[in-house]
Phi, psi and omega in degrees: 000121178283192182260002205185121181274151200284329210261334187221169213267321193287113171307122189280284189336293194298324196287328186267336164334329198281329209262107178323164215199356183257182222230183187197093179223120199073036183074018185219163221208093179225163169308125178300169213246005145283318157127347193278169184205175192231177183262144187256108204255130146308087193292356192267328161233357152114017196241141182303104170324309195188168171235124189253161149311117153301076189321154168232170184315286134014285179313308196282327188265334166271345167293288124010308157324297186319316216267311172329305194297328153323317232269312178308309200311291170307352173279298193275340174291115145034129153272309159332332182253349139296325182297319173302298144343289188297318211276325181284323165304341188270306163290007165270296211287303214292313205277314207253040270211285184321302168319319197268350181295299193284305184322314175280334183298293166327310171249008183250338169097006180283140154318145177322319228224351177243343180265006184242343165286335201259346191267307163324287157330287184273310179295004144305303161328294189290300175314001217245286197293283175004326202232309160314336175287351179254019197227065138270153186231116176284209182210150165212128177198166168271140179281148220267344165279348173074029136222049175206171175243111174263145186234137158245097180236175211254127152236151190350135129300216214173208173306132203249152161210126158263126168214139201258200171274152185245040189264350217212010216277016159226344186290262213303344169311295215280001200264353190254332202262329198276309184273020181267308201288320195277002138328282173115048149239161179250173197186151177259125201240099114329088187268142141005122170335294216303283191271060203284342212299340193287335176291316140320309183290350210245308162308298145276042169293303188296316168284336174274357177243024158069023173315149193259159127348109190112304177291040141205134162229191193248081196238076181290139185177144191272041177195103194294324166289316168328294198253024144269355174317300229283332200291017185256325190281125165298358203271336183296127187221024170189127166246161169204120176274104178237132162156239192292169163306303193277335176234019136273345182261353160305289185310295194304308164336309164317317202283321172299342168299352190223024174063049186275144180260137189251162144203167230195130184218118188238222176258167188276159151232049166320129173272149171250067179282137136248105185253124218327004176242357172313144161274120202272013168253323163296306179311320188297272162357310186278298206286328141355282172275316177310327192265320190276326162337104182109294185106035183095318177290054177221149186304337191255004215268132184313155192228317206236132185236083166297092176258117188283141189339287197309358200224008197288272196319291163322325155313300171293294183309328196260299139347309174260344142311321174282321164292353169274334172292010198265113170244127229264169175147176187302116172355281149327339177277104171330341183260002200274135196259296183228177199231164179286163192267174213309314170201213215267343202280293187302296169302334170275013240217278171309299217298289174336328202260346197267331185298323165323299173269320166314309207270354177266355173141314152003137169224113171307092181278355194203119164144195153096341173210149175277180181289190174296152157066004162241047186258340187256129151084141162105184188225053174257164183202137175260184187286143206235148158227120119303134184234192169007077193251077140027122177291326166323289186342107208305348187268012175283350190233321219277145150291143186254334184060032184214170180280102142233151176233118176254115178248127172255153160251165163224186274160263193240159205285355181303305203281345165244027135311305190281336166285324162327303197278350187270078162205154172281357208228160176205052198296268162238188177195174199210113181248139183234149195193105153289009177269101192305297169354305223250344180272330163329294174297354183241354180270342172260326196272321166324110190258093165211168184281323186215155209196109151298118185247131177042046187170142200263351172257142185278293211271154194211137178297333179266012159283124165293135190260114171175155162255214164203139152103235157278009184264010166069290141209124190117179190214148152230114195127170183078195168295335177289313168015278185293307197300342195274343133281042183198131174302147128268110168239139188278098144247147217266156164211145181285139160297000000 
């Protein structure tokens, strides 16, 4: 890592020296209270980034405390004076926009130009709630036998524990914490190993944008049970998940012994239908952003490229021209399109999946060796195009979480409904059509939560974020947002 990016003033030593590196909790930035810490790996040469404080059960648990004791206070604040809050945070991030760009590149290994979008992306999340915390609403009406007055008014669910992805590590904070706090809950944040240092960063945004003490706290830790230990405390009244499948229906289980209200963001298939009236220049384009964003690492990410026969060839040729032109390399180099993926887990994890469909039959147009000088050290994989890809084959069901574009045909639009759906998940899905008509109809029968038309980006703060089926339940962002943290309660009053 050099001290200094050619393209900009900021020093990367300072900035991550700079950056907390302690656990947060009651408004402080302290030493886990074992002494230990886990290391923050560079995905781009493999060399230890930083070292954070490692929460223990202990921690998590004093943390838990933190926010319990918080929770009346921050319930009873103003909304309005939450709202200020959330809203001075959105501008500290907006202000620091470069710092936090290089900060996630540095530690998630993303290009430059896709972390300055997610900085774009996630402090919106606080101006979005800022303004949603001051329009929650109740009900007043008679009840229609006419012998009562029913009040609906809407309140906290109460201490919250998040825990997020490290694909995302400020976007997925901010889409859980900016709509608890304009609630009026207080919460506990689990960030991802890979990526604790961006969460941290965000946390003193928030105490410097006037957070009271307590309402948040920060518990970074190489052992995932330390804070799920807390789904034990009753005092506890929400979890919200985003990540694997398998460990979110762990947790919710968990979560259920004590009735707990969950929401739950899991994993993707996406489908990429194209049907045989697509415009292949919208199409191209779109596939661009849906696969490459990222490097491929996003829950929404094209997964399945289901393409009619006929648009098939032209697909792969124009497609692997446009990713070879993609330039793969260190993160922080201004000239760089993607980056390497997160760590050693993701790369034998792509490599694995794609080697898998070549020896079953598969045929590669784009991939397979790396540039020069990126052969040693770092976690890259370059951008892959696949073809006749074998329904055996494991990447036909698996999320790949990488740049690859894997291509199947159909015939009609029925058999690619039906390939849409042959997945348990149903997160999102991407249709391409010039016919409105005909994108209604296969966009209503596709079982996902959100469905991209003719354009390859999805996520919007003022949009509900959620799936169906194993990609799991609530929604975040939009209007809907807020509601996933906040009771209805009924009281009844005589006419």
């Amino acid at each position: 890592m050099t001290s200094t990016d050619s393209a900009t003033d900021i020093d990367l030593k300072k900035l991550i020296n700079d950056t907390p590196k302690g656990l947060f909790i009651d408004g402080e930035f302290t030493a886990a209270e074992n002494k230990e810490t886990f290391e923050v790996i560079n995905p781009a040469d493999g060399d230890v980034l930083a070292e954070v404080a490692s929460a223990s059960e202990a921690d998590a648990r004093r943390a838990l405390d933190s926010i319990c004791a918080a929770q009346d206070g921050w319930a009873a604040t103003p909304a309005r004076e939450r709202s200020e809050i959330l809203r001075r945070a959105f501008e500290i991030l907006r202000e620091n926009s470069e710092e936090l760009a290089y900060l996630q590149s540095l530690e998630l290994g993303r290009a430059l130009p896709d972390s300055r979008s997610e900085v774009t992306y996630g402090s919106e999340f606080f101006r979005w709630f800022a303004e949603e915390g001051v329009r929650v609403r109740g009900d007043y009406r008679h009840s229609p036998a006419g012998h009562s007055r029913i009040v609906v008014h809407r309140q906290p669910v109460g201490p919250c524990l998040a825990i997020t992805p490290w694909n995302f590590p400020l976007a997925m904070g901010a889409r859980k914490i900016a709509p608890a706090l304009a609630a009026g809950c207080t919460m506990i944040i689990k960030p991802a190993s890979k990526t604790p240092l961006t969460m941290l960063f965000l946390a003193q945004a928030l105490k410097e944008a006037g957070l009271p003490d307590g309402v948040l706290a920060v518990v970074p830790t190489g052992s995932s049970s330390n804070v799920s230990a807390l789904l034990d405390d009753a005092r506890l009244r929400k979890l919200t998940f985003t990540g694997s499948t398998e460990v979110g229906q762990m947790l919710a289980a968990k979560a259920a012994e004590h009735s707990m209200n969950v929401s739950l963001e899991l994993g993707g298939n996406a489908p990429f239908v194209v049907l045989e009236d697509a415009d292949l220049d919208t199409v191209v384009t779109a596939t661009v952003t849906a696969k490459m964003r990222g490097g491929g690492q996003v829950c929404i990410a094209a997964n399945r490229f289901l393409v009619h026969s006929s648009l098939k060839d032209e697909f792969i040729r124009r497609t692997s021209a446009e990713l070879a032109k993609f330039t793969l390399g260190r993160a922080t180099d201004p000239d760089v399109d993607f980056g390497p993926l997160s760590g050693a887990d993701q790369l034998e994890k792509v490599s694995g999946l794609v080697d898998d469909a070549v020896e079953r039959g598969a045929t590669r147009h784009l991939g397979g060796e790396l540039p020069e000088g990126l052969t040693e050290g770092g976690y890259y994989y370059p951008a892959t195009v696949l073809s006749d890809v074998p329904v055996e084959a494991e990447i036909s069901s698996a999320e790949i979480f990488g740049p690859v574009v894997a291509v199947t045909t159909f015939e009609t639009d029925e058999e690619a409904v039906a390939l849409a759906n042959d997945t348990p998940y149903g997160l999102a899905a991407y249709l391409f059509s010039e016919n409105l008509t005909r994108v209604f109809d296969v966009a209503e029968r596709i079982e996902a939560g959100m469905i991209a038309v003719n354009k390859g980006a999805l996520s919007d703060p003022a949009a509900p974020f959620g799936g169906v089926k194993e990609s799991g339940n609530g929604r975040e962002g939009g209007f809907e947002g807020i509601e996933e943290y906040l009771e209805p309660k009924f009281i009844s009053l005589p006419l």
